[in-house]
C-alpha positions in Angstrom: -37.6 79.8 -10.2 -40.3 82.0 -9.7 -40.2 85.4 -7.6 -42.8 87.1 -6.3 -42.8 90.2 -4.8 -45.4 91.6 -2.1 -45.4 94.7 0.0 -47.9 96.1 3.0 -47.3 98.9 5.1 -49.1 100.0 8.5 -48.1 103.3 9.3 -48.0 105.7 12.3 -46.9 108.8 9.9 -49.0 111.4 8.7 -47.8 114.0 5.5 -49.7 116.5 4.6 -49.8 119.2 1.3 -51.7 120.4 -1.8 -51.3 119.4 -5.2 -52.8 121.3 -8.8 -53.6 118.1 -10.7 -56.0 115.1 -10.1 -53.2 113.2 -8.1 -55.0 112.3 -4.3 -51.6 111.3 -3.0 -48.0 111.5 -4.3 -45.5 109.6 -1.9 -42.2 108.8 -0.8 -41.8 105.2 1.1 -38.7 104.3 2.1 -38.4 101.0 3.1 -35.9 97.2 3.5 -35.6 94.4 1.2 -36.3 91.3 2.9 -35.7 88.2 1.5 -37.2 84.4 2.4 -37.1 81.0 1.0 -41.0 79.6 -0.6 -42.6 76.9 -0.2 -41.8 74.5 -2.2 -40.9 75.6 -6.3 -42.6 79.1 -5.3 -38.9 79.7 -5.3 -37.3 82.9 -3.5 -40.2 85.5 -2.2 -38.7 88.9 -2.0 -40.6 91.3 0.4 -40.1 95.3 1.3 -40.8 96.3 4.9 -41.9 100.1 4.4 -41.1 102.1 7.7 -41.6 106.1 6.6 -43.8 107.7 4.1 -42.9 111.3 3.2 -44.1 113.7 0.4 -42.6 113.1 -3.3 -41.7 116.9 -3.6 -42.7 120.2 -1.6 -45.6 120.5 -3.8 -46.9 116.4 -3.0 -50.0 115.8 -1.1 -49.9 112.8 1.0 -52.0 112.3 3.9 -52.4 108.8 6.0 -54.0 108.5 8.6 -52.6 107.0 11.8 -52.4 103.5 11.8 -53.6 103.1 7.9 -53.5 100.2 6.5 -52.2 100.6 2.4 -51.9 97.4 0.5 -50.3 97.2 -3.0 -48.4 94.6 -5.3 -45.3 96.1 -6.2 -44.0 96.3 -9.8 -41.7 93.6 -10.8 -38.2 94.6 -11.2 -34.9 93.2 -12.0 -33.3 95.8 -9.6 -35.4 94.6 -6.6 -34.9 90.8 -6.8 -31.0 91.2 -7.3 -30.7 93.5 -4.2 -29.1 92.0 -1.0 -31.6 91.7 1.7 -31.3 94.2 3.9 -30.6 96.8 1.0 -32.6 100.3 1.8 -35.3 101.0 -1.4 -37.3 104.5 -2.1 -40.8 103.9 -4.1 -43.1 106.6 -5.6 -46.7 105.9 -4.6 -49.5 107.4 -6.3 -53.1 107.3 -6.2 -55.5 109.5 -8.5 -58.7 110.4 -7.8 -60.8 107.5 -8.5 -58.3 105.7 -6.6 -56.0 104.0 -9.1 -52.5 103.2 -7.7 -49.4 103.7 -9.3 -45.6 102.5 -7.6 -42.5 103.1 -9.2 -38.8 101.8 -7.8 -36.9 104.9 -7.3 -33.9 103.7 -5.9 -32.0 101.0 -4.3 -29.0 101.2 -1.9 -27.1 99.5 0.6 
């Protein structure tokens, strides 16, 4: 079975802060695992719903704008597509100046 693993987030948040090296944004989402049956041999889709952004650290910029619209493929991980829907996940989301992203699974909980 396949898996496939998509992520969008629309947020209402705004973090702001400074950062020394080239990094335009270094963030915190916090978000739910939801999962949904395919279409037909597409298998199980497994989907995050983001609902906060925060700073990585104290020294993290992150700025979004109200109502920003931030659209990424998340990386495909074994800890993701075993967690129970419903399950509470923290990602690292970073941009660099010439506006590469970068997302990292930090944790998963319950």
């Amino acid at each position: 079975m396949k898996k496939r693993i998509f992520a969008a987030m629309a947020l209402s948040l705004a973090a702001t802060g400074s950062t020394a090296d080239n990094t335009s944004r270094d963030c915190m989402l916090e978000g739910t695992v939801q999962k949904q049956q395919g279409a037909g041999d597409t298998g199980q889709e497994v989907n995050v719903k983001f609902h906060s952004v925060s700073k990585y650290d104290q020294d993290s910029s992150c700025r979004v704008r109200r109502g920003e619209k931030m659209e990424f493929k998340l990386p495909a991980d074994p800890r993701l597509k075993d967690a129970d829907p419903g399950s509470s996940v923290k990602y690292r989301y970073q941009t660099d100046s010439d506006g590469t992203a970068k997302t990292e699974l930090i944790s998963i909980g319950t």
